[in-house]
C-alpha positions in Angstrom: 11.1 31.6 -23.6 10.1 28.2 -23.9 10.3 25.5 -21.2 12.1 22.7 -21.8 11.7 20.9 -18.3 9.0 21.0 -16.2 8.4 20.4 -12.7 6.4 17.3 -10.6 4.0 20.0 -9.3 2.9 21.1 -13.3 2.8 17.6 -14.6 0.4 16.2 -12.2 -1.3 19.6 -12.9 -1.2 19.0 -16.4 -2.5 16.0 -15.6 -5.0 17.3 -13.3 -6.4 19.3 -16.0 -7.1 17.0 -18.2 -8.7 14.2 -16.3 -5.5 12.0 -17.3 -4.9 11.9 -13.6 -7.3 9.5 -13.0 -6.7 7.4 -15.9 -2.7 6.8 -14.9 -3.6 5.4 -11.3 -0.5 7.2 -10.5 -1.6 9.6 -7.7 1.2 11.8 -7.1 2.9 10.7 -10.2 6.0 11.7 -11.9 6.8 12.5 -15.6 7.5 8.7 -16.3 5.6 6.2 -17.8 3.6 3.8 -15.4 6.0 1.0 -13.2 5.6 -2.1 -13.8 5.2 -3.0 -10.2 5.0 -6.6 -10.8 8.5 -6.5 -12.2 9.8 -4.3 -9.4 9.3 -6.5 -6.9 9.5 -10.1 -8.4 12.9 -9.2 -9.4 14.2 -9.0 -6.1 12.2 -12.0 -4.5 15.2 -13.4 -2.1 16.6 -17.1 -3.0 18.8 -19.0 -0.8 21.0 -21.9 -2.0 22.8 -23.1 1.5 21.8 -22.8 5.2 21.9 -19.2 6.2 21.4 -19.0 9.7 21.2 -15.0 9.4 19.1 -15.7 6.5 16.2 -17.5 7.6 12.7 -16.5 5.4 9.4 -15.2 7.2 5.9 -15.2 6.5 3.2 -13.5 8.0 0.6 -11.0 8.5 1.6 -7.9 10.9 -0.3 -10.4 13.7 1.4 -14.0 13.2 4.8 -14.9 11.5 6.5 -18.4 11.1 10.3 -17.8 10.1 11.6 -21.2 8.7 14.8 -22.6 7.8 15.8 -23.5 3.7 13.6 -26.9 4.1 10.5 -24.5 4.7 10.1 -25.3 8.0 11.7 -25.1 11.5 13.3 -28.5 11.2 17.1 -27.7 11.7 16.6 -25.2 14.9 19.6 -25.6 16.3 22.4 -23.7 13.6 20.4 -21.0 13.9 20.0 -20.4 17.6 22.6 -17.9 17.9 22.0 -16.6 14.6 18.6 -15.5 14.4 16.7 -17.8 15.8 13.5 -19.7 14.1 10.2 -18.9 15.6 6.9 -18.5 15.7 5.2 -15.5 16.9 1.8 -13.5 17.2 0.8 -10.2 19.0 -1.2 -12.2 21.7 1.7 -14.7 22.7 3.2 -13.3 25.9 4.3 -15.3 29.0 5.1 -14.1 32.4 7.2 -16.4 35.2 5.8 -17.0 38.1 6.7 -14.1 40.6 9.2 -16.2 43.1 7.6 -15.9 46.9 10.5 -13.6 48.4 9.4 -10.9 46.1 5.5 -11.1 46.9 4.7 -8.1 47.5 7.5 -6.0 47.1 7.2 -2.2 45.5 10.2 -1.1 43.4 12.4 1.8 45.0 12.6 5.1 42.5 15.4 6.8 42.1 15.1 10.6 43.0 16.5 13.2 40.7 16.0 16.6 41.7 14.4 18.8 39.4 14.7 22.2 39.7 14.1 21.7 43.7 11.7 18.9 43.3 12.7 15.3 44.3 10.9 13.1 41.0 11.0 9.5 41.1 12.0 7.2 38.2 12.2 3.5 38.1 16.6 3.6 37.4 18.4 2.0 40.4 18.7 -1.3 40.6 21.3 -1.7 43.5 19.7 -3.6 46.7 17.0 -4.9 44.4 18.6 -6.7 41.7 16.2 -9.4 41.7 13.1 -7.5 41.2 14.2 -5.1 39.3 15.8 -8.0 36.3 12.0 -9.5 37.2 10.2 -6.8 36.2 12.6 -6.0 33.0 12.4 -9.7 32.2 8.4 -10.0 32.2 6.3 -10.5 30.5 8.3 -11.8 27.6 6.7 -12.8 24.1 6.6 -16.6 23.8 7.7 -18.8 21.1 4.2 -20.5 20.4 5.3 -23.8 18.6 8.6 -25.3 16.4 7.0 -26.9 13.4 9.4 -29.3 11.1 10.1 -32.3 9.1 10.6 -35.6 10.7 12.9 -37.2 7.9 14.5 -40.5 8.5 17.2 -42.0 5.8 16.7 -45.4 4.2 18.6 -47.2 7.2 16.5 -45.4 9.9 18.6 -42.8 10.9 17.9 -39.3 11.9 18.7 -36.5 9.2 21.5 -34.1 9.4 22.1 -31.1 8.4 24.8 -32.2 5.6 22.0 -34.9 4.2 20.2 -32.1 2.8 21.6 -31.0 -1.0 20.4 -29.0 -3.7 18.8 -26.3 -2.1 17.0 -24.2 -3.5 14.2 -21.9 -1.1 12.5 -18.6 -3.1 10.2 -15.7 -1.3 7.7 -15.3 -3.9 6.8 -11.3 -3.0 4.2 -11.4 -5.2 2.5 -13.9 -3.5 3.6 -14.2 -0.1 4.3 -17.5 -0.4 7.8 -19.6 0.3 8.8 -21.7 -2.4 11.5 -24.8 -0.8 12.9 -27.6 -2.7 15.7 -29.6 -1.4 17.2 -33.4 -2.0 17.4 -35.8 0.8 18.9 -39.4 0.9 18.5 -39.3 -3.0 14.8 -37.9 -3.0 13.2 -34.5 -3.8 11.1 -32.8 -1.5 8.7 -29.5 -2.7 7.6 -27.7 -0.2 5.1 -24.4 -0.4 4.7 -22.2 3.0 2.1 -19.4 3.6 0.7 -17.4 6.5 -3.2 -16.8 6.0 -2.9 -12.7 5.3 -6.5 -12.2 8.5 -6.0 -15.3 10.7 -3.0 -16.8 13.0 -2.9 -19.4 10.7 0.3 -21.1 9.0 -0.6 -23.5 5.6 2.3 -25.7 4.4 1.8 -28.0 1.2 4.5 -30.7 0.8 5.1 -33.3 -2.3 7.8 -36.0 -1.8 8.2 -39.8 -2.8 9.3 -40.0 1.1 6.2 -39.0 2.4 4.8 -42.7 0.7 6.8 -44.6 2.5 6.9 -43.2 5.7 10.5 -41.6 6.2 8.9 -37.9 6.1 6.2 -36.8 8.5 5.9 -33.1 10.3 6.9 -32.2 14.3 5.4 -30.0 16.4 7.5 -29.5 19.4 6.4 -26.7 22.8 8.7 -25.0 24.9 8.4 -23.4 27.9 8.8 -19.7 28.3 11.9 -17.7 28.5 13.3 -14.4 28.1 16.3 -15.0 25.9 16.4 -14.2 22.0 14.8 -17.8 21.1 11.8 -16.8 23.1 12.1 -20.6 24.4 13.4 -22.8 27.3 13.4 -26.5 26.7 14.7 -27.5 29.8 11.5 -27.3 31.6 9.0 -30.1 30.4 7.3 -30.4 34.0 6.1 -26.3 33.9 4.0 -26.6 31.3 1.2 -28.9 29.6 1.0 -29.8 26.1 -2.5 -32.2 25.8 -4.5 -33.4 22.4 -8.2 -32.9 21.7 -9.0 -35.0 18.8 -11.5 -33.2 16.5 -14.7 -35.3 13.9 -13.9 -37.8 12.0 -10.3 -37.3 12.9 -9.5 -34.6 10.5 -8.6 -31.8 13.1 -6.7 -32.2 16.5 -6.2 -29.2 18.7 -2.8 -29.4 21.0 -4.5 -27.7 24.4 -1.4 -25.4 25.6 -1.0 -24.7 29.4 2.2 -22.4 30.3 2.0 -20.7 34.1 -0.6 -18.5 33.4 -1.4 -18.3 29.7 -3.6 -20.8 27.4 -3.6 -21.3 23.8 -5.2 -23.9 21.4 -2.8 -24.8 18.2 -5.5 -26.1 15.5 -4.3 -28.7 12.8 -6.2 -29.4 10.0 -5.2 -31.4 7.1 -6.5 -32.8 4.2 -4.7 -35.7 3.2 -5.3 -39.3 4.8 -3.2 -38.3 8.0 -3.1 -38.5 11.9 -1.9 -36.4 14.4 -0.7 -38.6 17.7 1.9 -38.0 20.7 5.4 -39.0 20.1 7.1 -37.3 23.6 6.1 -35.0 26.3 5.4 -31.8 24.2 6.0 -33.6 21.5 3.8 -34.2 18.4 4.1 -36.6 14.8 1.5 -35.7 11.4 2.3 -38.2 9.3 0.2 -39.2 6.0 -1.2 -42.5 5.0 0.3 -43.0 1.9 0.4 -41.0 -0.5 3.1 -38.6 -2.2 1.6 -35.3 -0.7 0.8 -33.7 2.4 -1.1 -30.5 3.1 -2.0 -29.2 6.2 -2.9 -25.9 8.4 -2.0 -24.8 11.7 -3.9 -22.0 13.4 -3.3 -20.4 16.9 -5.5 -19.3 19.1 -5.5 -17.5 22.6 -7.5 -19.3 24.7 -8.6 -23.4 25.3 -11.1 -24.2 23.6 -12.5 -27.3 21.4 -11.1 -28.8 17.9 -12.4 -26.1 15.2 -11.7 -27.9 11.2 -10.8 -25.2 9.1 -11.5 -24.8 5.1 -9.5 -21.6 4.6 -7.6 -21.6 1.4 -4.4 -19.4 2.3 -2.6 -19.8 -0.7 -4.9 -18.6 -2.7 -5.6 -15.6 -0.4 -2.4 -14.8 0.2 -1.5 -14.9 -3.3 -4.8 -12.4 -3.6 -3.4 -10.5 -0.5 0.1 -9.7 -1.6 -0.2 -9.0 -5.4 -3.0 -6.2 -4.1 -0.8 -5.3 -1.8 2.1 -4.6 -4.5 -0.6 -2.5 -6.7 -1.9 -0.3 -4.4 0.2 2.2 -2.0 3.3 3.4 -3.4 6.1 2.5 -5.1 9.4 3.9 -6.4 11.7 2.2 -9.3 15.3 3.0 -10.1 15.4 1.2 -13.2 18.4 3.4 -15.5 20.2 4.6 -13.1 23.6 4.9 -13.8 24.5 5.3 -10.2 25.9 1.2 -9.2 24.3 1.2 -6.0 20.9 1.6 -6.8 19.6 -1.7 -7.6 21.4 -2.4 -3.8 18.9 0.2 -2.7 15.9 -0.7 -4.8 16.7 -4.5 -3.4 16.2 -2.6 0.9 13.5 -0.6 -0.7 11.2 -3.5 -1.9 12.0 -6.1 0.7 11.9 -3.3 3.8 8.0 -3.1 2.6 7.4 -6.8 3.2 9.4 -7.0 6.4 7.7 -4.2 7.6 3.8 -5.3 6.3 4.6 -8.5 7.8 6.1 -7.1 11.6 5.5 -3.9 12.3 1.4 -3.3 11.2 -0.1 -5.5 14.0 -2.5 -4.2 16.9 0.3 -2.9 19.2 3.7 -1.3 18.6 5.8 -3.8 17.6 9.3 -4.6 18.9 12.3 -4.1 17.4 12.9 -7.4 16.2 9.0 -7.9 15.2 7.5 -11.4 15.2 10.7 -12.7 14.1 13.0 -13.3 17.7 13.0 -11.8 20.8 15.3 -8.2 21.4 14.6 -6.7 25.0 12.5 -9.9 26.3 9.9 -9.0 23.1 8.7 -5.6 25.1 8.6 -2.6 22.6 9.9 0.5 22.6 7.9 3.5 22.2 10.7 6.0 20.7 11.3 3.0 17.7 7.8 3.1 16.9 8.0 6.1 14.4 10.6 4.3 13.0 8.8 1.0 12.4 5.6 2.6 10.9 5.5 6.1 10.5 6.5 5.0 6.3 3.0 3.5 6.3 1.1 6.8 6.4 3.6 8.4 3.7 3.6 5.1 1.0 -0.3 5.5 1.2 -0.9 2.4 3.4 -1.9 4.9 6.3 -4.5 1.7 7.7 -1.5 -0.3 8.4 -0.3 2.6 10.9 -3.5 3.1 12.3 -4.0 -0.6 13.7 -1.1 -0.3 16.2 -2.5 3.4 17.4 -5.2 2.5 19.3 -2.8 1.2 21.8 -2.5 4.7 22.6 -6.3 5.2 23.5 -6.1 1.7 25.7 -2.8 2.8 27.6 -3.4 6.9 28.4 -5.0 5.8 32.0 -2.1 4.3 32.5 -0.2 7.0 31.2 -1.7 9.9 33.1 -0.7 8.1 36.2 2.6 8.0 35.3 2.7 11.5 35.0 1.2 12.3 38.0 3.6 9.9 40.0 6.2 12.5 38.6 4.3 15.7 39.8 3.2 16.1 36.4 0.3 17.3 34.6 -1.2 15.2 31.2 0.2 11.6 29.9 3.8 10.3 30.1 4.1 7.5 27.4 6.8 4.9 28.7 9.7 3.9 26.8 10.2 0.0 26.8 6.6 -1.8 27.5 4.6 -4.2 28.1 1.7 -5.0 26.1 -0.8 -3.4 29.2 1.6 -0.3 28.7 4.1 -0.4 31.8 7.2 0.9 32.0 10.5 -1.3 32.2 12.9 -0.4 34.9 16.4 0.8 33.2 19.3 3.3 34.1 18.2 5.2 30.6 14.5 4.3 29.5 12.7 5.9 32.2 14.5 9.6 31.2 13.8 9.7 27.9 11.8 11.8 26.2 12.0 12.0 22.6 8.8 9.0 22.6 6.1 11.6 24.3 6.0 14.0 20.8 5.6 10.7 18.7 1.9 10.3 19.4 0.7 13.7 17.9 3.3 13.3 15.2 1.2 10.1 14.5 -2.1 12.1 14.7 -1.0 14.1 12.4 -0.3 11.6 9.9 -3.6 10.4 10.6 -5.4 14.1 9.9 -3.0 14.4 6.9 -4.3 11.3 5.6 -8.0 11.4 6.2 -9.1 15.0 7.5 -12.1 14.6 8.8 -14.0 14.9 12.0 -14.0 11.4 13.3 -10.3 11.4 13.4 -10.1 14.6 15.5 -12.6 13.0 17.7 -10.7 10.0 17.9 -7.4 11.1 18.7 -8.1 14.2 20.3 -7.4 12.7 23.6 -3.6 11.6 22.8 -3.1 14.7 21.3 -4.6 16.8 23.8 -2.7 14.6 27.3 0.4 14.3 25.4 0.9 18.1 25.3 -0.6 19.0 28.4 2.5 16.5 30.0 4.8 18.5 27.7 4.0 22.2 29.0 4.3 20.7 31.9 7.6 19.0 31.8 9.4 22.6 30.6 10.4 24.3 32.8 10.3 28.5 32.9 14.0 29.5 33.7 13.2 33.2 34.8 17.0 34.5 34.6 16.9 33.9 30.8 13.2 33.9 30.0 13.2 30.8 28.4 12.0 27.3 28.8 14.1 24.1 29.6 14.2 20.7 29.1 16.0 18.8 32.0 17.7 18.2 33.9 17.4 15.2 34.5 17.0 14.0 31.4 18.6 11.4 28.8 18.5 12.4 24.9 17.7 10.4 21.8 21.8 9.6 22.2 21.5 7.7 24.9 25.6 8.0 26.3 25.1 10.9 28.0 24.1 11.3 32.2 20.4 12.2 33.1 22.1 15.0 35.6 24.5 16.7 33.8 22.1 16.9 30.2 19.6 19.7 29.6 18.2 21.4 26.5 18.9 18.5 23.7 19.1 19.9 20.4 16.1 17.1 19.1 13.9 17.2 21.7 13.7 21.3 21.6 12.8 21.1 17.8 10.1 17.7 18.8 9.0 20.0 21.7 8.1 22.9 19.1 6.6 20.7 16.7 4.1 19.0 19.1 3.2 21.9 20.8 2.8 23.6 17.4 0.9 21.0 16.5 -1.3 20.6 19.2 -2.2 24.0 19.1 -3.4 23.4 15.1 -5.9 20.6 16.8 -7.3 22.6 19.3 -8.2 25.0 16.2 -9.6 22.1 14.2 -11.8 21.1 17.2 -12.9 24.9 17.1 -10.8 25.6 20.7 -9.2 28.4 21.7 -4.9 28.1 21.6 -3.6 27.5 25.2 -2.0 30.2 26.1 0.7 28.2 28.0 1.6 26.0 25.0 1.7 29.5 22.8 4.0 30.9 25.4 6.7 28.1 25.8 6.2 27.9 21.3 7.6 31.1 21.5 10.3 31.1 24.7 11.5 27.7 23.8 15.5 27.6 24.2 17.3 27.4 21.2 19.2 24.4 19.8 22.5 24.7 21.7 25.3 24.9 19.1 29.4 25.6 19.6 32.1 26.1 16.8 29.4 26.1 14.4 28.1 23.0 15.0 24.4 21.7 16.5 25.5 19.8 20.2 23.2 16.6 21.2 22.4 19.4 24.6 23.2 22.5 25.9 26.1 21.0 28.4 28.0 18.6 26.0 31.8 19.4 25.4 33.0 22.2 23.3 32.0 19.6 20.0 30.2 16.2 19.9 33.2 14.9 19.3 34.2 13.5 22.5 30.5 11.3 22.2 30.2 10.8 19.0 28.8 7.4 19.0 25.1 5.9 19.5 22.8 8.6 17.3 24.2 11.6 15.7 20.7 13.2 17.4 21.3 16.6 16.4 20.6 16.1 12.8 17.3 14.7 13.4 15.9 18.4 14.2 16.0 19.1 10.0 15.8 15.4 9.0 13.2 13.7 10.9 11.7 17.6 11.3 11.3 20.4 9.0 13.5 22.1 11.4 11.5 25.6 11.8 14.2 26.5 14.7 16.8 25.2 13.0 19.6 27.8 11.3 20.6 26.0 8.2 24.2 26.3 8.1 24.6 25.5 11.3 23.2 22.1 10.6 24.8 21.9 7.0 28.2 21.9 8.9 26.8 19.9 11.0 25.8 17.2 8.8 29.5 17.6 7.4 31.3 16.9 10.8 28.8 13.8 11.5 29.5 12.0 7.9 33.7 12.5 8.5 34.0 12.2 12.0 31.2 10.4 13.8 32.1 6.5 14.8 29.7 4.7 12.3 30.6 1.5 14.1 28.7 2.3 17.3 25.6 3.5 15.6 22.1 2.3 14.8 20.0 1.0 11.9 17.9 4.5 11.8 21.0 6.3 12.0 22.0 6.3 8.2 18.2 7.0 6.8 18.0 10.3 9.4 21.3 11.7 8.1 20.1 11.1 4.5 17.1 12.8 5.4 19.1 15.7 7.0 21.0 16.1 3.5 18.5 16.0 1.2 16.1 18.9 3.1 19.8 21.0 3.4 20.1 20.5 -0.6 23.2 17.8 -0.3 21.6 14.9 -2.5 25.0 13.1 -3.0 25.7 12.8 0.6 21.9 11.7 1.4 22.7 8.8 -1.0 26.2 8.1 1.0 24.7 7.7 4.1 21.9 5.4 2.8 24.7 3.4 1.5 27.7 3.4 3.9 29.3 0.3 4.1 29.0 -0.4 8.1 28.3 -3.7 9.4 25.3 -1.3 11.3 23.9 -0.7 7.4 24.1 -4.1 6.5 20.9 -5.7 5.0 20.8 -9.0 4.7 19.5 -11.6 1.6 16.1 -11.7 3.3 16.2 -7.7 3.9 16.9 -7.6 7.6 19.3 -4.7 9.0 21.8 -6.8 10.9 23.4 -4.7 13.9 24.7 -7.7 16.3 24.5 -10.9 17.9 22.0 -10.2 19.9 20.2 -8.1 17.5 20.8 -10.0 14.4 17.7 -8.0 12.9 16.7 -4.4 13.3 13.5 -3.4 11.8 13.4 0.1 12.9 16.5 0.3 9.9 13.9 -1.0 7.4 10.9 1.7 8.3 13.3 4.3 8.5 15.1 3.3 5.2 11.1 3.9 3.5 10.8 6.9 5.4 13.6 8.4 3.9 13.1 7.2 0.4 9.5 8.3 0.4 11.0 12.1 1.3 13.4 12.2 -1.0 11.2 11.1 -3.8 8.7 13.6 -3.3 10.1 16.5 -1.3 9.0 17.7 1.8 8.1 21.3 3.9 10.0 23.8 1.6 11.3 21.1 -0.6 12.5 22.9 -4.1 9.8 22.1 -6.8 11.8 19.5 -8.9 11.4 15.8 -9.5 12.8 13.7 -6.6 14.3 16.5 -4.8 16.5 14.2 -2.8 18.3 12.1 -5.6 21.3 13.4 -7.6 20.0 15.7 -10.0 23.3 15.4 -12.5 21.4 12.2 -14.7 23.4 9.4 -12.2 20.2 8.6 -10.9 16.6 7.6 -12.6 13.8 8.0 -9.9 10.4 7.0 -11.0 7.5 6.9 -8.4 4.0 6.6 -8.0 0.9 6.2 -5.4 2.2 8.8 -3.2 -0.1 11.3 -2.1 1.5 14.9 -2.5 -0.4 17.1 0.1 1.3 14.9 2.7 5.0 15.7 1.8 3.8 19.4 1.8 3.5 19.3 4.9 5.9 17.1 6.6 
């Protein structure tokens, strides 16, 4: 009989056959005709018409980002400190208080948690040492490197306000990378182009206005001090730090020679108009043009003091280059016909969660969870969110983008292996929220957690998957090998029921539940299988024989504890999770996140169920709602995979510029974003065991059109 449908697998077989593979640039395609990536994108390029202060626009470069208000710069601050708050921000710019005198010295008390008959420290307890222990939370904190803006004055003199500036119009142009501003003020226009060079810590702004002639706009650079908070500034201080001009040749360059406590950084300005650069207050600086209805200038920061450097780089045009090769290479999936009404809502995440993410979360270290934008947790990172920030990159074929941030692995394990040993334990213990040298933060929950040590040979993995060859072995043999060893060594052999533990103490991916009293969570076992698993497959590669230990707790790991036919979040929860069902719905992670070789299906299927009616979806978490969806669509429940990506929560909420709103405090959450493309990328090309049909984890009844491209199929085959 004849087939009248056939499946991914034989088209790009067909394909395959024929040489027409190559010629579609499709990589694992799909029976569609090619996107028109261009199209995708520009059509959902954000565009603000008013002050949004949870709306503010970003450029940057995974290193540097400058977020601006509508006028294309930082010049109206203050509505959006308590919003989200404009800054600017590299990987490099960190500041650290001065340690006060009384806690010279000083060694921060553990808190002991037997284990199994053996005391282990942990950095928890913050009674009698309140001050240290906040000091060592609190520092070092990323630093808020500069507030660049308009000076505008109105005809009479007068400072501008807010409500002087009309007809607003501000445009991300995706396909360029570049910020398109134009607004009115006191009865004149003002264009304004912004751009972050796509290699260098360097911000380029163009502006065209009859004010600029005579004098009523010119451009402010303004230095705080350090501080912890969410605006990564404090400018209260002026006498605890040092902000001093060094006047470059021919006075087309000034470098502003920064001196905060213990760090140094230069902030280059170059521009190219008939300009100057002088002092206007302590910390305080004024560019303003001689004559002239234009203005273009550069701004670059540097670690480090050094002498005025002029610049010639040509951002706009390279970051027009930059972006529109980004958009046409890696992946990309278009939901143009769907009949569904959500899915341009989710196309809109899908595209702009790819430039959030490019811009924050693909520097040289894990980024935090609020990338270069504000500060969230003093600007530390958390190791458990990094999968969620960046494990997309390796899956939308943009692997390199991944890789930067790993080799923070390699520079921390020293530090690592101590850790463990502290603890009476063998291999590396990764730390939970860091510091850029890789130290762990005190807390009454980071310290216990666990489900960050099986991230780092998930990553490897990723890494093998995406270029199998022996240099990446060699190079992260090491993490793969340490992270391991720590995790044999962490379970525990219970002899009365010949299986091996996890905890306690310990403190699961849902985070409400007491280091003592938790054992055996339902994620970790399934993360501990997988790495160990895992592992073992590396020491093969590397032609080793399997440790036998690792083989040994593989196959006497405890089973995912599980009541009333559900999955529990551990083995000593109540009778359901419904007396904690708030924070992460964990369990589902273990056939969402994982293929779930442990896992019993049905089990989870009714799972699954229980979470989407009864869990509290107003006390969750960005990455909440792309794991369930992921957890549906491997347990054949497209529909409800959809309704989680799509549940109308003010934790789901995404924002005109893209950002996953959660709170005040938080008023962007990029782990949302990366897990949002996680999801999206499994569900449009399947996964371990995936059925072999297009899009396995869309609607199959014609409500939704799913056409994708650039992914690279042997991945998903084994993920």
């Amino acid at each position: 009989m004849k087939k009248t449908k056939i499946t991914r697998r034989e088209f790009i077989g067909g394909l395959a056959a024929t040489g027409a593979l190559a010629k579609t640039g499709l990589g694992a395609s799909t029976p569609y005709p090619k996107i028109d990536r261009f199209a995708l994108v520009s059509r959902h390029n954000p565009v603000l018409r008013k002050f949004e202060p949870l709306s503010p626009l970003s450029v940057g470069n995974g290193e540097f980002a400058f977020t601006c208000d509508v006028t294309g710069l930082q010049t109206f601050p203050e509505i959006y400190n308590d919003a989200m708050p404009l800054c600017t921000m590299s990987q490099w710019g960190w500041h650290t208080n001065p340690m006060p005198e009384n806690l010279k010295g000083k060694e921060f008390r553990t808190t002991y948690y037997d284990t199994y008959g053996r005391n282990v420290g942990y950095i928890t307890g913050k009674t009698g040492q309140e001050e240290l222990y906040d000091y060592l939370r609190e520092n070092p904190h990323r630093l808020h490197l500069g507030q660049i803006g308009f000076w505008l004055r109105r005809s009479d003199g007068s400072e501008a306000k807010v409500s002087d500036i009309s007809n607003i119009e501000q445009k991300l142009d995706l396909l360029t990378g570049i910020i398109h501003s134009s607004f009115t003020f006191d009865g004149q226009a003002v264009k304004v182009r912004t751009a972050a060079n796509p290699q260098m810590d360097i911000l380029t702004v163009g502006v065209a206005s009859p004010l600029i002639e005579g004098s009523r706009l010119a451009v402010q650079f303004a230095f705080p001090y350090g501080s912890q908070t969410m605006q990564a500034a404090d400018w209260s201080q002026p006498d605890k730090h040092s902000s001093t001009l060094m006047y470059g040749p021919k006075n087309r360059a000034t470098a502003i020679s920064r001196r905060i406590d213990g760090e140094e950084y230069t902030v280059d300005v170059t521009w190219k108009n008939s300009a100057s650069l002088g002092a206007d207050k302590e910390h305080m600086f004024r560019l303003v043009a001689h004559g002239g209805s234009t203005l273009e200038f550069e701004v670059k920061f540097t670690k480090g003091v050094h002498a005025p450097k002029p610049s010639s780089t040509n951002t706009f045009a390279a970051s027009e280059k930059h972006w529109k090769n980004f958009w046409l290479t890696g992946a990309a999936v278009d939901f143009t016909g769907s009949k569904d009404s959500r899915a341009p809502e989710l196309e809109r995440r899908v595209v702009l969660s790819q430039y959030l993410t490019a811009i924050q979360c693909s520097g040289s270290t894990p980024p935090q969870e609020t990338g270069l934008t504000t500060n969230s947790w003093y600007g530390k990172f958390h190791l458990e969110m990094h999968w969620w920030h960046a494990a997309h990159f390796a899956l939308w074929n943009r692997f390199s983008m991944l890789e930067k941030s790993l080799d923070w692995y390699n520079k921390v394990l020293p530090g690592a292996r101590d850790r463990a040993k502290q603890q009476g334990y063998d291999g590396a213990r990764w730390a939970k929220m860091t510091s850029p040298d890789g130290r762990d933060s005190p807390s009454p929950i980071g310290p216990l957690l666990i489900w960050q040590q099986p991230h780092p040979i998930f990553y490897a993995e990723l890494a093998y998957l995406n270029r199998s060859t022996a240099a990446t072995l060699n190079k992260y043999r090491a993490i793969v090998e340490e992270t391991a060893v720590f995790m044999a060594s962490y379970a525990h052999f219970d002899e009365k029921t010949n299986r091996y533990v996890l905890g306690p103490p310990v403190i699961p991916a849902q985070e409400n539940h007491p280091a003592r009293e938790t054992w055996n969570p339902t994620f970790e076992l399934e993360y501990w299988h997988f790495g160990l698993k895992t592992a073992q497959k590396w020491r093969q590669r590397l032609g080793l024989k399997p440790d036998p230990k690792w083989d040994d707790i593989i196959k006497k790991l405890s089973p995912a504890p599980a009541k009333e036919g559900v999955y529990l979040a551990h083995a000593n929860c109540p009778q359901t999770f419904t007396e904690r069902n708030k924070d992460h719905p964990s369990m589902l992670g273990a056939l969402g996140i994982l293929s779930g070789e442990k896992v019993d299906r049905e089990t989870m299927r009714r799972t699954l169920k229980k979470v989407m009616k009864e869990w509290n979806w107003l006390e969750t978490w960005g990455w909440d709602y792309p794991m369930t969806a992921m957890t549906a669509a491997r347990l054949g429940e497209p529909a409800i995979a959809i309704d989680a990506l799509l549940l109308d929560t003010p934790k789901n909420h995404y924002a005109a510029n893209g950002h996953n709103y959660q709170r005040p405090n938080l008023p962007l959450y990029l782990p949302g974003n990366g897990g949002l493309l996680y999801a999206i990328a499994l569900m449009a090309n399947g996964w371990k065991g995936a059925p072999d049909t297009h899009s396995p984890g869309f609607p199959s009844d014609g409500s939704w059109t799913v056409r994708s491209e650039g992914f690279e199929p042997r991945i998903f085959e084994e993920i």
